[in-house]
N, C-alpha and C positions, 0 to 999 in steps of 0.2 A: 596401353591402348591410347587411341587420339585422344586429342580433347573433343567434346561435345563442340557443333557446329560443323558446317558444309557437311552435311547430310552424315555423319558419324554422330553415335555415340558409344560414353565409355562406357566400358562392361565391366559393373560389379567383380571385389576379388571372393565375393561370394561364390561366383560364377567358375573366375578363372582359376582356383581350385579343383576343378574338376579334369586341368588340363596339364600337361606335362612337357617338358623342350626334351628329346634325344637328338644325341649328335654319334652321329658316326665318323671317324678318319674312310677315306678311301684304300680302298687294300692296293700293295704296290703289284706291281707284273710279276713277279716270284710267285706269290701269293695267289693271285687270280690262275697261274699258269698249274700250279698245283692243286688246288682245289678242281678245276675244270679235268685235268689230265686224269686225277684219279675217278673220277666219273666217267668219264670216255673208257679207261683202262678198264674199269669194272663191267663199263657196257660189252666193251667190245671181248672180255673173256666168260662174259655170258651169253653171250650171241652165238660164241664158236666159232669165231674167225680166224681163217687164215694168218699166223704169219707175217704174212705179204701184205695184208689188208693193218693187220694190231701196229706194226711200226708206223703206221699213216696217223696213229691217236697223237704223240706230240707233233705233227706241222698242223694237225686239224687245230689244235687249239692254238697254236702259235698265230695262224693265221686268223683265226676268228678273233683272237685279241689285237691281232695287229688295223683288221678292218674297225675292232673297234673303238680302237684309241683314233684312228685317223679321222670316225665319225665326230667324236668329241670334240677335236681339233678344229675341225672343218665345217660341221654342219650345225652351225650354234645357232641358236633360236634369236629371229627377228623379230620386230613388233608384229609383224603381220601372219607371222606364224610362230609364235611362242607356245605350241605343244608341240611342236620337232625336238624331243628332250628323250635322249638315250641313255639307260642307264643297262647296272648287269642284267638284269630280265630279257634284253634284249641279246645277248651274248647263250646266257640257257636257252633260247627260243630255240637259235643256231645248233645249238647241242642238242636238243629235243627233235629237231628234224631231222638232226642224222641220225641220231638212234632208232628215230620210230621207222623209218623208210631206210633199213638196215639191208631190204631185199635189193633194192637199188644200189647202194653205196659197193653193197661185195662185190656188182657185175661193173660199175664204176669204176671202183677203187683199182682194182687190179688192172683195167685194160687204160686208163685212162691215167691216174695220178701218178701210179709209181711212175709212168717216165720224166715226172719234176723231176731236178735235183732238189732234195734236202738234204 
């Protein structure tokens, strides 16, 4: 901790005892695309989807990881707005809304996405 002065001071390691450092590595795209994929897979063969609709689980996450790495890239936090900070919770949100609004995505899915190519 600082030294004592300019409005700081040091905290007893009486104190800082109480507190701990974790460090996490970031998981590579393999990794995030697997983890994700098998929760989409499990959603969408619990839902009882079509088919036509289950091959759409790997570009859903492809593309949900791809928006999300561009966010990272692209949308870094300024001084004037340093809580613009994306992490995965923000990537499960993306998954959480398609699962939950699963009545939407079947009438979606089919008439709209399949004509991508993937």
């Amino acid at each position: 901790m600082g030294p004592p002065g300019g409005g700081r001071n040091s905290v007893t390691n009486r104190y800082l005892r109480h507190f701990s450092v974790i460090s996490v590595t970031a998981f590579d795209n393999d990794t995030l695309s697997t983890i994700f994929s098998a929760l989409v897979d499990w959603w969408m063969k619990k839902a009882g989807f079509s088919p036509n609709v289950t091959k759409l689980a790997k570009p859903l996450v492809a593309a949900s990881l791809e928006v999300y790495e561009t966010i990272q890239k692209e949308l870094l936090p300024t001084p004037t707005k340093s809580h613009y900070t994306f992490n995965l919770r923000d990537v499960s949100k993306v998954i959480q809304v398609t699962t939950h609004h699963h009545k939407c995505l079947s009438y979606v899915a089919v008439d709209c996405i399949i004509g991508c190519n993937y």
